[in-house]
C-alpha positions, 0 to 999 in steps of 0.5 A: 500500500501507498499514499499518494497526495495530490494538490490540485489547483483546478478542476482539470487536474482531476482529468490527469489524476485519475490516468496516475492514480492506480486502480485499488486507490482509496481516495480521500477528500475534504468534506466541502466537496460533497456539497458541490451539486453533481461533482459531490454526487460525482464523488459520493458514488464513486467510493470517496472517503471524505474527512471533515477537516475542522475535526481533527481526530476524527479526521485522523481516526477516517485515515487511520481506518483507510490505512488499516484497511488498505494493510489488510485488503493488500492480498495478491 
């Protein structure tokens, strides 16, 4: 497993992450974005974990989760 961060500055940088980004990603994202109409649909949908950033530890317990879980799903 790996983490990778990406720090976009525009929404067409998501059109390049999603060809780097490899398939058994977990992505997380701030919470904001589920409340953008159809992009946080968009999101929702297709399995994005989101961390309300304002709550610190629960945003470290949402992280410390996906990392379990990507430790223990990571079978070949």
């Amino acid at each position: 497993p790996f983490v990778i961060v990406c720090n976009h500055q525009a929404s067409l940088d998501l059109l390049g992450m999603v060809e780097v980004i490899p398939e058994r990603c977990v992505p997380i994202a701030k919470r904001e974005l589920l409340f953008l109409g159809t992009v946080g649909w968009a999101c929702w949908l297709s399995g994005i974990i989101f961390i309300e950033r304002r709550r610190r530890a629960a945003a470290i317990g949402v992280i410390a989760r996906a990392a379990r879980a990507l430790r223990r799903d990571n079978v070949r």
